[in-house]
C-alpha positions in Angstrom: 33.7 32.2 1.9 30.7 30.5 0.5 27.7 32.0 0.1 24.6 30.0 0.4 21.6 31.6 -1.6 17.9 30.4 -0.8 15.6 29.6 -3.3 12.0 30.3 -3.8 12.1 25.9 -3.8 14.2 25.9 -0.9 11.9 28.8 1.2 8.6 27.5 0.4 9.4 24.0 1.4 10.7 24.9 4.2 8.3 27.4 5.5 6.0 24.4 5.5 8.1 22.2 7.0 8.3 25.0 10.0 4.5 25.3 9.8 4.2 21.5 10.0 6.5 21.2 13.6 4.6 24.1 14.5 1.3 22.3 14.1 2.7 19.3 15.3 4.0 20.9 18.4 6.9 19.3 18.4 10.2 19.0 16.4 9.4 16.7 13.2 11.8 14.9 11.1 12.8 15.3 7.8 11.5 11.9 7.0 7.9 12.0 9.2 7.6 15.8 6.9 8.3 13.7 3.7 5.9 11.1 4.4 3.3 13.4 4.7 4.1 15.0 1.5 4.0 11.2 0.2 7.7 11.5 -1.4 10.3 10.0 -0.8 12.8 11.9 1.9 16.0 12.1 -0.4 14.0 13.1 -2.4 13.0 16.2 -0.5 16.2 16.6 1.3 17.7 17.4 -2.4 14.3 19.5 -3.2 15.2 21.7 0.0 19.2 21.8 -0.7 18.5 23.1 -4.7 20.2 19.5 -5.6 17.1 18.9 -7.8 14.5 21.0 -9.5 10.9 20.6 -9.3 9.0 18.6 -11.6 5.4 19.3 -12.8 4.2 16.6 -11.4 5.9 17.6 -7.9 4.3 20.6 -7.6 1.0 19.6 -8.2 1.5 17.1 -6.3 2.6 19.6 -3.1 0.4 21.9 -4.0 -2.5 19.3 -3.8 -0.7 17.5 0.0 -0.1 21.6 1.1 -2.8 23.5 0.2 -0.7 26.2 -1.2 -1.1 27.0 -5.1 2.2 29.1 -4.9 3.8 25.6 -6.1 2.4 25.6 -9.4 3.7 29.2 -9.6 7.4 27.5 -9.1 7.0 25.6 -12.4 4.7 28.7 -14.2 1.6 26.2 -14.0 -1.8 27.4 -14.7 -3.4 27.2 -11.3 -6.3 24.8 -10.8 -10.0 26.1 -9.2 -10.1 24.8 -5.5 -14.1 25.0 -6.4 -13.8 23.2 -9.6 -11.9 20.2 -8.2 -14.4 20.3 -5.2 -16.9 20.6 -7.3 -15.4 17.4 -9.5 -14.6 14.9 -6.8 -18.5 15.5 -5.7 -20.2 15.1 -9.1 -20.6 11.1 -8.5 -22.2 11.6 -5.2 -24.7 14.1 -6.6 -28.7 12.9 -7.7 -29.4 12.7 -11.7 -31.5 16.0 -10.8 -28.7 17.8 -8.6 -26.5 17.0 -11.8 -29.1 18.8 -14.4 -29.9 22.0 -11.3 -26.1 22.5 -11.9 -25.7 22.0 -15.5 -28.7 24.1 -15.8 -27.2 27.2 -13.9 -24.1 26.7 -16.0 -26.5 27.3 -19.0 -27.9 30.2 -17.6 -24.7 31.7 -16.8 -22.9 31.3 -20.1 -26.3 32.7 -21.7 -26.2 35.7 -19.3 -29.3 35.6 -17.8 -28.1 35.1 -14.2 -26.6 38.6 -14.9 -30.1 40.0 -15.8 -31.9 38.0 -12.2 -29.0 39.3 -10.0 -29.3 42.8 -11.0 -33.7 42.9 -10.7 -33.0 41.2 -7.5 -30.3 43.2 -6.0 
């Protein structure tokens, strides 16, 4: 008899694979779920049968396409700020004074005196 042990790869791939014909409200291929993952569907068809392990680079990668952070806890990756990347990607698009307002409130933060404002105002 053979015994076929999921693992944490395996489940959390496809529990988003389920949630993606669930969304789509229909059944989805293999290939259409790859291609929205932007790799490549061998690729994921030996990712979902434990044929292949998980690079660093594929789990940030998923974890960026998904949403989900428990990827980079697959490879023990330090997780990355959802806010900070926002925050990142936006920084271009921001005015020369919206730039300084931020850096500024950095400042006061890392000095503490946003701790002293919040607790006269609260």
């Amino acid at each position: 008899m053979c015994r076929y042990m999921i693992t944490p790869q395996s489940k959390l791939l496809l529990e988003h694979f389920q949630a993606f014909q669930t969304k789509a409200e229909r059944v989805v291929s293999l290939r259409e779920f790859s291609e929205y993952l932007k790799i490549h569907e061998s690729t994921l068809n030996l990712l979902i049968n434990d044929k292949r392990k998980m690079t660093e680079r594929m789990a940030a990668n998923l974890a960026r396409r998904t949403g989900d952070r428990r990827f980079y806890d697959l490879k023990e990756m330090p997780h990355v700020d959802p806010l900070f990347s926002y925050i990142s990607k936006e920084w271009p698009n921001l005015k020369p004074e919206q730039q300084l307002a931020v850096r500024d409130q950095i400042a006061k933060y890392r000095t503490g005196e946003n701790e002293n404002a919040e607790t006269t105002t609260a």
